[in-house]
Backbone bond lengths (Angstrom), bond angles and torsions (degrees), N, CA, C in turn:
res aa  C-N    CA-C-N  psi(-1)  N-CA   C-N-CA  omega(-1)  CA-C   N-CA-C  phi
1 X - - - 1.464 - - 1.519 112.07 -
2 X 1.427 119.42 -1.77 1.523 119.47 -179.07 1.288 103.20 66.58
3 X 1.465 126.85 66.63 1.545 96.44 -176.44 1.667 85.06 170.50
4 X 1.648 130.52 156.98 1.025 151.31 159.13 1.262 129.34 -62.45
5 X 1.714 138.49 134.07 1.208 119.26 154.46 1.415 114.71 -114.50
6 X 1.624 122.24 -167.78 1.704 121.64 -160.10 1.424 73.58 -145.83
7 X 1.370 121.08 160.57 1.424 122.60 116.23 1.505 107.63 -160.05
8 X 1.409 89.17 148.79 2.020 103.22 -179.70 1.808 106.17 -93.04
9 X 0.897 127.54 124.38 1.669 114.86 147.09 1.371 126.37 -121.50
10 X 1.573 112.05 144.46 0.960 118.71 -165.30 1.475 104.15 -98.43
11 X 1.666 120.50 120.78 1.099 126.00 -154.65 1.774 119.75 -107.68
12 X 1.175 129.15 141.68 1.923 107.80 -154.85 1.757 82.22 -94.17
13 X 1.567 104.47 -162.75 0.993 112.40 -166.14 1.573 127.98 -67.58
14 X 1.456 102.83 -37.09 1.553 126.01 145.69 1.228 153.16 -103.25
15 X 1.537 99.41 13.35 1.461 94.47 144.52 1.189 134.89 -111.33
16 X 1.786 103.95 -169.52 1.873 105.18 -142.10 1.782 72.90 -152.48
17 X 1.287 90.70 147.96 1.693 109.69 -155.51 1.884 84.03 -115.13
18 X 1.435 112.07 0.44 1.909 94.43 173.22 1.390 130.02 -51.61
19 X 0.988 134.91 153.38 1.509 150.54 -159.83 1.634 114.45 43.96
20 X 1.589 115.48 0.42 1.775 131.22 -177.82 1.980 96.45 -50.34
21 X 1.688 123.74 -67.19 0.857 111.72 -159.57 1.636 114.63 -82.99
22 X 1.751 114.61 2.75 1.366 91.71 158.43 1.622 122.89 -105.04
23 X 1.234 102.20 15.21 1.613 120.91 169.70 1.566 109.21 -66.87
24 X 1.356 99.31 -49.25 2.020 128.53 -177.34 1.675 99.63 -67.02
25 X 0.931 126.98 -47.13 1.719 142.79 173.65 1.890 107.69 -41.97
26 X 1.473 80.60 -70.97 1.398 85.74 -170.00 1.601 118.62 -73.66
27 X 1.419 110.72 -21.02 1.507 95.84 177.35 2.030 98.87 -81.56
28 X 1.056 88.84 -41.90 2.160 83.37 175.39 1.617 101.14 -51.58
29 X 1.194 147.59 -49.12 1.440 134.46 149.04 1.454 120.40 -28.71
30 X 1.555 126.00 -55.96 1.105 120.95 160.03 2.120 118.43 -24.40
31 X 1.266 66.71 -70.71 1.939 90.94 -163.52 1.619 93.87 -41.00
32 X 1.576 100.61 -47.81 1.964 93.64 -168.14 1.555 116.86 -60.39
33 X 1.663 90.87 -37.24 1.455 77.46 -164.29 1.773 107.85 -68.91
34 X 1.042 116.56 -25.63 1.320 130.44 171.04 1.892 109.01 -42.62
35 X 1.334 106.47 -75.52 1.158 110.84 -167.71 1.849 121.38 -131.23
36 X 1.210 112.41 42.59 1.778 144.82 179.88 1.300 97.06 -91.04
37 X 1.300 118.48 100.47 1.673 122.56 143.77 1.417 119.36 -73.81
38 X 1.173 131.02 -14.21 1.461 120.93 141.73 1.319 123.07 -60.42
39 X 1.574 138.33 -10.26 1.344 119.00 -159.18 1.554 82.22 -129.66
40 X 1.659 111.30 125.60 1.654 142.99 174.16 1.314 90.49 -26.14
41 X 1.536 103.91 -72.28 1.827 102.50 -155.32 1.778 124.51 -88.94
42 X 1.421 85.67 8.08 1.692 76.36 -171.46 1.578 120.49 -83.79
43 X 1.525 107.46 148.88 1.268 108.89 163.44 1.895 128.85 29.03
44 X 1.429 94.04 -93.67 1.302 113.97 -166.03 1.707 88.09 -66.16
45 X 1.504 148.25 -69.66 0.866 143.62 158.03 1.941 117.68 -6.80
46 X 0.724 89.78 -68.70 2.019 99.46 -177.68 2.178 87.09 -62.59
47 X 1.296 130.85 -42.72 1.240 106.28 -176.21 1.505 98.94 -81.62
48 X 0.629 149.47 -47.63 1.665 141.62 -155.99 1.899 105.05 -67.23
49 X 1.573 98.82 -22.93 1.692 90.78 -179.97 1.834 102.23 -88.16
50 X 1.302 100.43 -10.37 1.666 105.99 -173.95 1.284 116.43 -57.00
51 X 1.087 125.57 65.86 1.649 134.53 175.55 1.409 129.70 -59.48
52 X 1.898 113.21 44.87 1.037 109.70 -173.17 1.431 97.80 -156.59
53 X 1.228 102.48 115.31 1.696 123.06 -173.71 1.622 103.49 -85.75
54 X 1.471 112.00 135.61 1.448 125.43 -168.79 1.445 116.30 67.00
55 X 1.362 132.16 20.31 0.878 121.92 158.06 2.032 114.96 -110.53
56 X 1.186 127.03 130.53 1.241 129.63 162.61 1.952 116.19 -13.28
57 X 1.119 104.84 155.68 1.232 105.12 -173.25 2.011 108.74 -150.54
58 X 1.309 126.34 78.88 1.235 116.65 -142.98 1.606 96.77 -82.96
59 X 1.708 111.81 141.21 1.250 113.75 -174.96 1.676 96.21 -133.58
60 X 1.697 110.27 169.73 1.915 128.53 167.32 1.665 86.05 -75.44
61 X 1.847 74.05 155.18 1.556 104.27 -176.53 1.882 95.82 -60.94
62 X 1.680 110.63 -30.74 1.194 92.88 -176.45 1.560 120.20 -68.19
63 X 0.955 132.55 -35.57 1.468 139.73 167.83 1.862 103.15 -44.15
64 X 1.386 97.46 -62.22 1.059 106.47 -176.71 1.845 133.02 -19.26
65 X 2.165 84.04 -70.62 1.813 100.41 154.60 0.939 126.86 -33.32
66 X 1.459 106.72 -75.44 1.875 121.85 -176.61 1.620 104.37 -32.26
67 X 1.154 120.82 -50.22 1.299 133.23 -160.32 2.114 109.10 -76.26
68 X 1.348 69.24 -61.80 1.927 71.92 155.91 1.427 127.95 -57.77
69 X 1.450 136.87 -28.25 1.302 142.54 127.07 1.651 131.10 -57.05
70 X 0.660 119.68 12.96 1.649 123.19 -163.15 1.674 75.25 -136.63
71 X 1.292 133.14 -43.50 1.626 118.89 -170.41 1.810 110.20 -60.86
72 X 1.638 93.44 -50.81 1.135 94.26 -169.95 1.842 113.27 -109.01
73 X 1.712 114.38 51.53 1.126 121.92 155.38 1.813 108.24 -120.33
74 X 1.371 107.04 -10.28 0.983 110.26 165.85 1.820 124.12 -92.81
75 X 1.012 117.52 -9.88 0.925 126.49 163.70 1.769 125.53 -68.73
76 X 1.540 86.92 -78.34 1.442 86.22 148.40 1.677 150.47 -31.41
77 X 1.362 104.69 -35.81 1.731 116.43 167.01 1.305 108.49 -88.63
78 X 1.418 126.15 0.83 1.248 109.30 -175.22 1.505 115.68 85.15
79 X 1.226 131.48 12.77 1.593 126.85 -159.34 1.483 122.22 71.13
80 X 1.482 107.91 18.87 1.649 115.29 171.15 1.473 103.42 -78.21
81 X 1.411 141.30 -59.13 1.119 125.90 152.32 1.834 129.16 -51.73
82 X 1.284 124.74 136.41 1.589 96.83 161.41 1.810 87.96 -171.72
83 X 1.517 98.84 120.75 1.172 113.51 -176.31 1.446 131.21 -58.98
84 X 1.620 119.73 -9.98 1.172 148.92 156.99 1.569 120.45 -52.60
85 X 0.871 128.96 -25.87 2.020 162.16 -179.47 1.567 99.22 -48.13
86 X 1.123 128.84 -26.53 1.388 116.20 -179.82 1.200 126.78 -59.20
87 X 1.220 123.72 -60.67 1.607 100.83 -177.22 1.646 123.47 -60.34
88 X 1.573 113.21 -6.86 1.493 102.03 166.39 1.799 112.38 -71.61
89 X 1.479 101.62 -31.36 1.390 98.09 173.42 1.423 144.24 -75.07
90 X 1.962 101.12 2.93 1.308 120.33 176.34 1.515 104.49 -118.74
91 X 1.655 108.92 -1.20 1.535 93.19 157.32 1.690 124.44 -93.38
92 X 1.156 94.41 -43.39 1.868 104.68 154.97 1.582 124.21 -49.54
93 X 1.343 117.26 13.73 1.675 125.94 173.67 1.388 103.51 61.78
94 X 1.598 132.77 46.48 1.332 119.14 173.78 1.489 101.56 -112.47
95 X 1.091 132.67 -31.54 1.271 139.50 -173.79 1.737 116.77 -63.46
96 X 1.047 107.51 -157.73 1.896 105.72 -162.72 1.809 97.80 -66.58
97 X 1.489 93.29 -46.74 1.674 99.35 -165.99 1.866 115.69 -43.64
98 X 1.466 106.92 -8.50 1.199 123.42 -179.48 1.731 110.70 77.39
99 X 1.473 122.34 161.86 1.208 132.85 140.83 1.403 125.93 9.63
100 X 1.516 109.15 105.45 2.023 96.09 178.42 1.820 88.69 -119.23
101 X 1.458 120.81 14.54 1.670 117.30 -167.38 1.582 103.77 13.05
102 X 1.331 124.91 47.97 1.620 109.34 133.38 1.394 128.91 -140.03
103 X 1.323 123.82 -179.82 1.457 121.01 -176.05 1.577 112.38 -89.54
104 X 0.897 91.66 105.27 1.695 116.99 171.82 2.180 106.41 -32.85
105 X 1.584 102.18 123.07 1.587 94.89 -172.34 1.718 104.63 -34.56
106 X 1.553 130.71 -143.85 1.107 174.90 129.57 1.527 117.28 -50.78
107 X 1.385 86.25 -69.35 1.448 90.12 -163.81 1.844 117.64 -82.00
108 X 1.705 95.11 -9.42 1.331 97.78 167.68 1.882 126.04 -93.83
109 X 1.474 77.72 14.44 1.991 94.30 178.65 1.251 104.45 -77.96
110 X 1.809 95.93 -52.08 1.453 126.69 172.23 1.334 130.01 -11.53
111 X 1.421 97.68 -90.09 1.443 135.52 170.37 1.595 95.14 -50.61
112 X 1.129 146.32 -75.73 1.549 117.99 -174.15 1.720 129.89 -77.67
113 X 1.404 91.64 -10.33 1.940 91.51 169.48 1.651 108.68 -52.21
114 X 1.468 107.00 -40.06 1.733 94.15 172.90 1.254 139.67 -82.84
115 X 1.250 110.60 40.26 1.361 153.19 -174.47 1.397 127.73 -137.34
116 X 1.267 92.67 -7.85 1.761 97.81 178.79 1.607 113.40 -124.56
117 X 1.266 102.93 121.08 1.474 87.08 167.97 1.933 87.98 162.34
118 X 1.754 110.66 134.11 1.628 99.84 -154.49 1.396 93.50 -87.89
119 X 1.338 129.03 -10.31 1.409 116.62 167.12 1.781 127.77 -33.29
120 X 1.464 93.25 -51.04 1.381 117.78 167.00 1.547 99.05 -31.71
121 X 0.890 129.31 -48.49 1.699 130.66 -163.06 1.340 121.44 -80.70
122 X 1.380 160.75 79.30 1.421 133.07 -163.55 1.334 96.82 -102.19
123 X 1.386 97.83 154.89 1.472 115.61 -166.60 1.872 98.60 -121.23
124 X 1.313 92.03 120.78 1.652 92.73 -169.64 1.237 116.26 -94.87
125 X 1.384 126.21 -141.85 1.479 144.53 145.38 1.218 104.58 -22.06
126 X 1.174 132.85 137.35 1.214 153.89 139.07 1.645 115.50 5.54
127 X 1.241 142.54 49.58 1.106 140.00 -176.19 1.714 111.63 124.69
128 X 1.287 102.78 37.62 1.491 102.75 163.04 1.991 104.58 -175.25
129 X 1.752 96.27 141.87 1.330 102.46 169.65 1.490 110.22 -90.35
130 X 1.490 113.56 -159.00 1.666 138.16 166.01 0.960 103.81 -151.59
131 X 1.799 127.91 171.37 1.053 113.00 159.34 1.766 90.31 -146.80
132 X 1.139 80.22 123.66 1.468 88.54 155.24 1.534 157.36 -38.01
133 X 1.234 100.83 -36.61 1.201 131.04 -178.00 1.511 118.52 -144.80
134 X 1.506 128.80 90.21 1.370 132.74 -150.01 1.801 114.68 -56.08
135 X 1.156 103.64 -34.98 1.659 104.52 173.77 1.980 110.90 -91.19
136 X 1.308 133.55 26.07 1.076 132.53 153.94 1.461 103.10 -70.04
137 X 1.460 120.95 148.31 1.429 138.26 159.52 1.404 131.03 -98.96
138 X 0.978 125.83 -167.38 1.785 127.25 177.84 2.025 93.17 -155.20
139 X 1.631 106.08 129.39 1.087 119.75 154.60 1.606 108.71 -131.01
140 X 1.334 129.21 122.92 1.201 123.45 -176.77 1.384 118.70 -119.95
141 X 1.237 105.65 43.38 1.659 109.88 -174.19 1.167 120.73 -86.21
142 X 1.450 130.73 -8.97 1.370 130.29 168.46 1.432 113.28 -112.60
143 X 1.334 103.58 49.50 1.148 118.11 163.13 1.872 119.76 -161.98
144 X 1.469 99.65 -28.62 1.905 109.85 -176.97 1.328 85.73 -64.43
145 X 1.772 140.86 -72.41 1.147 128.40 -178.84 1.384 126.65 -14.36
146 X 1.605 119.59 -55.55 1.217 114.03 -174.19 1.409 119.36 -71.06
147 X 1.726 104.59 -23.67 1.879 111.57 -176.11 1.958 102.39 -73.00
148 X 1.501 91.14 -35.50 1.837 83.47 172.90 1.417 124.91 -61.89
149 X 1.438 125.56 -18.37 1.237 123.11 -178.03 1.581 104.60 -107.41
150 X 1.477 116.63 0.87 1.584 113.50 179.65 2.027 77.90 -94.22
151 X 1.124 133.00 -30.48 1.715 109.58 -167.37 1.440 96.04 -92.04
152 X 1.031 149.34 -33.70 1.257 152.89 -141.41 2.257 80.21 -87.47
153 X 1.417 109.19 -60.77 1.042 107.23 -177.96 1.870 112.09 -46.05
154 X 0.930 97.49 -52.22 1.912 121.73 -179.41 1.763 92.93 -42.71
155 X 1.329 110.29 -61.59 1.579 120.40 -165.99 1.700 85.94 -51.83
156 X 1.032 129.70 -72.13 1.451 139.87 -133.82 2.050 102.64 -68.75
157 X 1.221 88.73 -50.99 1.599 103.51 167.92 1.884 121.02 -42.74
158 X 1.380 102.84 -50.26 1.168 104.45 174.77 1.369 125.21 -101.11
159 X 1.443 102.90 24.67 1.358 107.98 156.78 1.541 108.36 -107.57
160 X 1.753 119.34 23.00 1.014 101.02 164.42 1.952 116.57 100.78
161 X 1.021 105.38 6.21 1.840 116.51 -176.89 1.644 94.16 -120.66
162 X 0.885 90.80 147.65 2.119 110.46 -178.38 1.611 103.05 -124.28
163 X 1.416 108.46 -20.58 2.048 99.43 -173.97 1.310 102.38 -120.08
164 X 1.016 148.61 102.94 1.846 164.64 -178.65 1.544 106.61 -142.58
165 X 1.137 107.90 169.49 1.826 138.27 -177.44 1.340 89.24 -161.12
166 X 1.298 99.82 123.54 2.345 129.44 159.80 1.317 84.74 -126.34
167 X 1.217 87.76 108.36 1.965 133.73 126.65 1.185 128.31 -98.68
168 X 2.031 100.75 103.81 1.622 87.66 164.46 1.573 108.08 -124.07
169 X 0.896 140.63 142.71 1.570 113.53 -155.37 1.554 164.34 42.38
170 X 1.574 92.90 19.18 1.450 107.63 167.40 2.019 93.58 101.47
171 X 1.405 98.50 -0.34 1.801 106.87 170.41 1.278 126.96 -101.54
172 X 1.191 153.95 100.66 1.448 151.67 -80.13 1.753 94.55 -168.80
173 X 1.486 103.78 136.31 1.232 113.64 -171.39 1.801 110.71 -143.52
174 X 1.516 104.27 80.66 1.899 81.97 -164.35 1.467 111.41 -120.91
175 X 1.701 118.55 134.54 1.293 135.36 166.18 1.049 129.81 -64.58
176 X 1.203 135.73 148.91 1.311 125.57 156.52 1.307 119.01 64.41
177 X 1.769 111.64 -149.75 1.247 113.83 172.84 1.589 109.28 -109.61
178 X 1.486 99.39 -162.17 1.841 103.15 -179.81 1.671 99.38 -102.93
179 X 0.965 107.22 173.51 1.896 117.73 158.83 1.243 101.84 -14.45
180 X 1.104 117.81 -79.31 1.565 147.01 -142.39 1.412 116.57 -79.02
181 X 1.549 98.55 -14.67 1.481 108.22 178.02 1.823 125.02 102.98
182 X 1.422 102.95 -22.50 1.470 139.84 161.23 1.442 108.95 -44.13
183 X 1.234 117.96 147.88 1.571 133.28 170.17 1.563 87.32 -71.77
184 X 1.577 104.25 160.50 1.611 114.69 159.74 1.559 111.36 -89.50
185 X 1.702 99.57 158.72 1.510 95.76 -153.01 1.572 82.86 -135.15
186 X 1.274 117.43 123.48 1.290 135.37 -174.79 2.100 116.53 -103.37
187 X 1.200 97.50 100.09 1.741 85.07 171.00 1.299 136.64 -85.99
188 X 1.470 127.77 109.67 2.077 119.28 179.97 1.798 109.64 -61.07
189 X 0.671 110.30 161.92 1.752 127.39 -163.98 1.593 87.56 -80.68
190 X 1.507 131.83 165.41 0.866 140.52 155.13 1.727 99.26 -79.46
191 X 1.319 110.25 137.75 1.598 113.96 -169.22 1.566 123.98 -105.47
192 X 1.594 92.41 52.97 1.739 108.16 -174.13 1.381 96.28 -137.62
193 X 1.783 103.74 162.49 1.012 122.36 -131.43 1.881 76.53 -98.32
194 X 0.936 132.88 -5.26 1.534 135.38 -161.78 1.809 103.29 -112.77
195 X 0.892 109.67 -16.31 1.580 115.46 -160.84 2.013 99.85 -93.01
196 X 1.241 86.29 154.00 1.748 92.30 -151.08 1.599 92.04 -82.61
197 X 1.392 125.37 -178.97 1.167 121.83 -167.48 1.966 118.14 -90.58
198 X 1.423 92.22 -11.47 1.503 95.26 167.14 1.251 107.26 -124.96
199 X 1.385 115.27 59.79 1.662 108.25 165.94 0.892 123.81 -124.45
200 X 1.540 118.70 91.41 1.609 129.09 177.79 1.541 135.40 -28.31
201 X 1.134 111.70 115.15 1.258 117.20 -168.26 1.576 103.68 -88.58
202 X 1.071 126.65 -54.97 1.739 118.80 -179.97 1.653 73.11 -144.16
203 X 1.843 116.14 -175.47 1.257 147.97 -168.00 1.785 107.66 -143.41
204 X 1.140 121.25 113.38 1.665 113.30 149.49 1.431 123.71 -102.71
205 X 1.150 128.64 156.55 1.001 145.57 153.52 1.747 134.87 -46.10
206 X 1.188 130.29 94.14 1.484 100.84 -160.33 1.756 93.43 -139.12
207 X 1.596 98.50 137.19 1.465 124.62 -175.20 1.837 114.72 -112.55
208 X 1.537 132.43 94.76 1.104 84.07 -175.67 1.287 139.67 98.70
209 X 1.449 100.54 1.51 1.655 109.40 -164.07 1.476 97.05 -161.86
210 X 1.662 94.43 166.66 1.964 101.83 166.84 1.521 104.61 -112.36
211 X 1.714 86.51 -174.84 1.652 92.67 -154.11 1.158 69.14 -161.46
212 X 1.844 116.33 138.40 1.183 156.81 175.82 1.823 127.30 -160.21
213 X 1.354 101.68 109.94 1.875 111.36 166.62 1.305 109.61 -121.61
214 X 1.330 75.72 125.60 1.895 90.59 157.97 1.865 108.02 -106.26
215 X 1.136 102.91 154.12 1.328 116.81 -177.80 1.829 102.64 -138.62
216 X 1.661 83.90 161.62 1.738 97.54 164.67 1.824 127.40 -138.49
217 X 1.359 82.21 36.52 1.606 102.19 -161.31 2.328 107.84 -92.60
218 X 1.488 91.92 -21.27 1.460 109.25 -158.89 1.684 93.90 -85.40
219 X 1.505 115.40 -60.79 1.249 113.94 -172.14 1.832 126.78 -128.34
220 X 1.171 98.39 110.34 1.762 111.10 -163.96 1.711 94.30 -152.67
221 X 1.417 100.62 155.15 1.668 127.49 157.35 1.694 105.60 -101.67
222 X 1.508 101.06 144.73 1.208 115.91 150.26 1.565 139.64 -112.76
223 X 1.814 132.14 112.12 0.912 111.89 -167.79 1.515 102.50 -137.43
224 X 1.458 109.01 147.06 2.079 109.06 -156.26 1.443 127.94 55.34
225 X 1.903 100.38 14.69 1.491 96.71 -162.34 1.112 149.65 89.19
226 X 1.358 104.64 4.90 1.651 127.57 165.42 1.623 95.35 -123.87
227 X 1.455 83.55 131.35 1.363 110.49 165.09 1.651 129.11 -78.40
228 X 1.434 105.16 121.62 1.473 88.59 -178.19 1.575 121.78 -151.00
229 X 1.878 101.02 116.44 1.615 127.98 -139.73 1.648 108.71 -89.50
230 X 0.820 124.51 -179.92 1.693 129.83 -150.06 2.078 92.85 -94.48
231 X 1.515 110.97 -16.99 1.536 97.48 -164.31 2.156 84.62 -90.99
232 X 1.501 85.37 121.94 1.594 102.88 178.36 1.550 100.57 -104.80
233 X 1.502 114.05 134.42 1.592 130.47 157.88 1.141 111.13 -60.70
234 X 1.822 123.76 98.48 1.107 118.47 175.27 1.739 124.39 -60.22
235 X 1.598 123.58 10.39 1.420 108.97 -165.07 1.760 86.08 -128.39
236 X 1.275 119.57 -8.48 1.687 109.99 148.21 0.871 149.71 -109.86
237 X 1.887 99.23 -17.30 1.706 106.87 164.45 1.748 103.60 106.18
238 X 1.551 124.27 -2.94 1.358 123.26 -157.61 1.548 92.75 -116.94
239 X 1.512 122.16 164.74 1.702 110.86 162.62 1.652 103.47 -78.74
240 X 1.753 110.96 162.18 1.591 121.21 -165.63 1.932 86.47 -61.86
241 X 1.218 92.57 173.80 1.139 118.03 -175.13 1.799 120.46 -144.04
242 X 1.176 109.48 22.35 1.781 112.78 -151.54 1.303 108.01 -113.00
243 X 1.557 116.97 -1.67 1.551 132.56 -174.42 1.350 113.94 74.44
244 X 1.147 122.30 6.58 1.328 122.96 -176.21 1.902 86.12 -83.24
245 X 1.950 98.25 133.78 1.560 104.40 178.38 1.792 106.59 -127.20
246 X 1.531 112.28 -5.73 1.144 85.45 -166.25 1.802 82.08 -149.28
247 X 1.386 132.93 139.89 1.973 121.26 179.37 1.662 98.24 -141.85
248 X 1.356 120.39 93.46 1.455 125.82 160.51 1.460 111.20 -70.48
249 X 1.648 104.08 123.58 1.727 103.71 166.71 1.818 105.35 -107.53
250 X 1.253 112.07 141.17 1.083 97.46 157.22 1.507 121.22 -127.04
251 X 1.297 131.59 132.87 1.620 136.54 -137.07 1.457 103.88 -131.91
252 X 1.586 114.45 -169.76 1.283 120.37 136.71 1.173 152.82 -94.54
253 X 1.644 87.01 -5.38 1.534 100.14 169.31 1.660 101.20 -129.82
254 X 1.338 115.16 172.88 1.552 106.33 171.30 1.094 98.20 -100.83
255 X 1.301 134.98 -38.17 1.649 123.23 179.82 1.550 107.92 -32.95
256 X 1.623 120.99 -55.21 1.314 108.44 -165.11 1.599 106.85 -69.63
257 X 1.420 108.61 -37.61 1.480 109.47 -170.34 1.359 130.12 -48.66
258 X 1.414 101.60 -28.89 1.415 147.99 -160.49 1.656 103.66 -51.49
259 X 1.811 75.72 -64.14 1.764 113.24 -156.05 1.653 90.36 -74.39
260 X 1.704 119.58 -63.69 1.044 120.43 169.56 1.565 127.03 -46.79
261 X 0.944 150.82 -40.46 1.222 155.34 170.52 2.224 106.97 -37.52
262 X 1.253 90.35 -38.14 1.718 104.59 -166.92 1.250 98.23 -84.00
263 X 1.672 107.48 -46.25 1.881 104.09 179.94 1.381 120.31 -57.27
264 X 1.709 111.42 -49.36 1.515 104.68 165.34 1.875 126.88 -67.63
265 X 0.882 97.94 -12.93 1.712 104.81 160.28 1.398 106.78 -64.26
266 X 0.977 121.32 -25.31 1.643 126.91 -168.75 1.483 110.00 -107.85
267 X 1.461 120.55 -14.05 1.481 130.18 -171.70 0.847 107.84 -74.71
268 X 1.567 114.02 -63.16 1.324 144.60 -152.36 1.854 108.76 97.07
269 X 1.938 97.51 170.16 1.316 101.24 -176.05 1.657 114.72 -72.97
270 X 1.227 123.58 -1.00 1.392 106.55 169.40 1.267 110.89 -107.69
271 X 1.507 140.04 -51.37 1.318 122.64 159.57 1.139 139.39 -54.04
272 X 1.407 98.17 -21.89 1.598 92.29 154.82 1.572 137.45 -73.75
273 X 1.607 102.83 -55.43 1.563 94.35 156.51 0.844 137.44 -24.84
274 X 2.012 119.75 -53.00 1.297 118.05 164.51 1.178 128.90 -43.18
275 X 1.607 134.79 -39.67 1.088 140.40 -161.62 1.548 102.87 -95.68
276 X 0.785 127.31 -2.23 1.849 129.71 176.06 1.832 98.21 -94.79
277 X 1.591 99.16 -49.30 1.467 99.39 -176.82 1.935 111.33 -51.42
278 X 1.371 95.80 -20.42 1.984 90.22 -156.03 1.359 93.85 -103.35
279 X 1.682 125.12 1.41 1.308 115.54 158.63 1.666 142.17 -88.98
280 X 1.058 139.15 102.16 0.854 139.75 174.90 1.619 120.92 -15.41
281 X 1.550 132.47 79.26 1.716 116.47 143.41 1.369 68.20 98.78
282 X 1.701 126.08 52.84 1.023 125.68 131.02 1.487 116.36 -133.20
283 X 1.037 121.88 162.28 1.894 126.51 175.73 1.393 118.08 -135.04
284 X 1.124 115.53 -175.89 1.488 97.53 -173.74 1.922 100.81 166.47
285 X 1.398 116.21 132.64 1.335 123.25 -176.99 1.740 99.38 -124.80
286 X 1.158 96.54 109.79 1.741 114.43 167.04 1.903 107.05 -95.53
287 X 1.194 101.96 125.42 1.548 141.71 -166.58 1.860 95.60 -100.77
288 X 1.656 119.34 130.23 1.438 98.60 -177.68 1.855 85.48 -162.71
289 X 1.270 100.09 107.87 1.634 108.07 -172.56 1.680 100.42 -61.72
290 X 0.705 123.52 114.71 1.582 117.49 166.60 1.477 121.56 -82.41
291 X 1.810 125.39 167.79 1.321 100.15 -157.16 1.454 126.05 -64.06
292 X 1.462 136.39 -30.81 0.624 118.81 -166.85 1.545 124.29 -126.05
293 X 1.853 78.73 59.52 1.736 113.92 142.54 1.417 101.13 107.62
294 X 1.863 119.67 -31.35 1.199 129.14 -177.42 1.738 114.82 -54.23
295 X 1.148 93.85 153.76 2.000 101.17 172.00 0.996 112.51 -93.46
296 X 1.422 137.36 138.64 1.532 128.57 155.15 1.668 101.76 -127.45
297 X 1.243 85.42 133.78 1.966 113.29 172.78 2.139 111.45 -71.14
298 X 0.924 97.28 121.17 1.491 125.94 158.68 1.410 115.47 -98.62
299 X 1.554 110.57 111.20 1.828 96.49 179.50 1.395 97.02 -130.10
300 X 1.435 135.54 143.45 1.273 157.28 140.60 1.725 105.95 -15.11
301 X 1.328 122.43 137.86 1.273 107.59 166.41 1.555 135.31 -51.12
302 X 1.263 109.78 -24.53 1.591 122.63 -177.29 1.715 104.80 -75.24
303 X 1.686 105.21 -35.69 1.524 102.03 -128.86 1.555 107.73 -76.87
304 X 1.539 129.39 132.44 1.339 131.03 -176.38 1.338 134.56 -104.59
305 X 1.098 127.73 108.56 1.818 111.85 -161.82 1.989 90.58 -126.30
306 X 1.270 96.43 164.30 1.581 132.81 -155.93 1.623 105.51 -139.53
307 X 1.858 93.95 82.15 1.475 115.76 -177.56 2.046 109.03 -54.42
């Protein structure tokens, strides 16, 4: 997944956490080989070279999930999420090839918008895609993250622990209580481009639930003075533009939060709000620099933070 995980458990009087973190190992191996665009042979790799529209495409139940969430978070936003979005994000210099700081012609927006779009994809029976359109792709990184810390959590549970925190990438999964008896207390980044990498911007409280932000504050070019950040509008092809810099969901699973967190980055702060508000036993704080430089907070009716 390119990226780090944490986890705390809170352990009773007799138990013993031996063989726990290579239990946690091997199912996060699972997940990669499943859905790792770093790794040659996995999964998502073997579909993206699959150059043949209407024919079946057999995938793991883990692919499977992700995909069953990724169907219906894109749906829901309207096509603000859509896991298909990659090659706009490797023509805009965000992808491995690194940084090209410029704006990509017109006509090369063009030429791959008809290629993007997750409809293109149907997701069938229980263990197999299609694709619609033989040169569509799959990148699922703002969302596999969150399914690794919803199984990693899953693993840990049924070995028998009720109080843990999974962190794997800044995606947050916490049980129970802490040591101390305390809820776990989760901090969002301050969402500027100057602010150090552990400097808490507000704190929530979380019991029981996941926790997922996406931001666009870490990686962007600037050219004439507009800034312009790695989260791309999959239905125009350009990066967002709506001031929204920083969108915490907090869910029941992180997979959805995950996925959702990126779609309302892509909404904006009023359609998005709306769409957190009309979901059930979700919350969510949208972050939106205004011009002149200040932050202003968007919070969900539920959502509670601890200045």
């Amino acid at each position: 997944m390119g990226t780090t995980y944490h986890i705390k458990i809170v352990t009773g009087n007799f138990q013993g956490i031996s063989g726990l973190k290579e239990k946690i190992e091997k199912r996060l191996d699972e997940i990669n080989a499943a859905m790792s665009t770093y790794q040659k042979d996995s999964e998502i790799r073997r579909f993206n070279a699959f150059n043949q529209a209407g024919r079946e495409f057999k995938i793991s139940e883990d692919f499977y999930r992700v995909m069953k969430t990724a169907q219906a978070i894109y749906r829901l936003s309207d096509g603000a999420w859509d896991g298909t979005v990659n090659p706009l994000v490797d023509l805009w210099g965000f992808g491995r090839e690194g940084p090209k700081n410029k704006i990509p012609m017109g006509h090369e927006i063009s030429a791959l918008l008809s290629n993007i779009g997750f409809e293109n994809i149907e997701v069938l029976k229980p263990g197999f895609l299609l694709k619609k359109r033989a040169a569509v792709t799959l990148d699922l990184s703002s969302i596999a993250k969150g399914y690794g810390v919803d199984q990693v959590a899953d693993t840990i549970q049924k070995e028998g622990f009720h109080n843990y925190l999974v962190e794997i990438g800044g995606e947050v999964f916490a049980s129970g209580y802490r040591k101390d008896g305390k809820l776990w207390r989760i901090g969002i980044n301050r969402p500027q481009t100057d602010a150090a990498l552990d400097e808490v911007y507000t704190v929530v409280d979380l019991h029981n639930r996941a926790f997922a932000t996406s931001g666009d504050y870490r990686l962007f070019f600037v050219v004439d003075g507009i800034r312009y950040a790695h989260i791309i509008d999959p239905r125009t092809g350009y990066p967002i533009s709506n001031g929204v810099v920083s969108v915490t969901i907090i869910a029941d699973t992180c997979t959805f939060a995950d996925g959702l967190a990126t779609a309302v980055m892509v909404m904006g702060p009023e359609k998005g709000l709306d769409l957190i508000n009309r979901l059930d036993a979700v919350e969510g704080l949208i972050i939106v620099e205004q011009t002149d430089g200040s932050l202003a907070d968007f919070y969900s009716k539920g959502f509670k933070v601890l200045k």
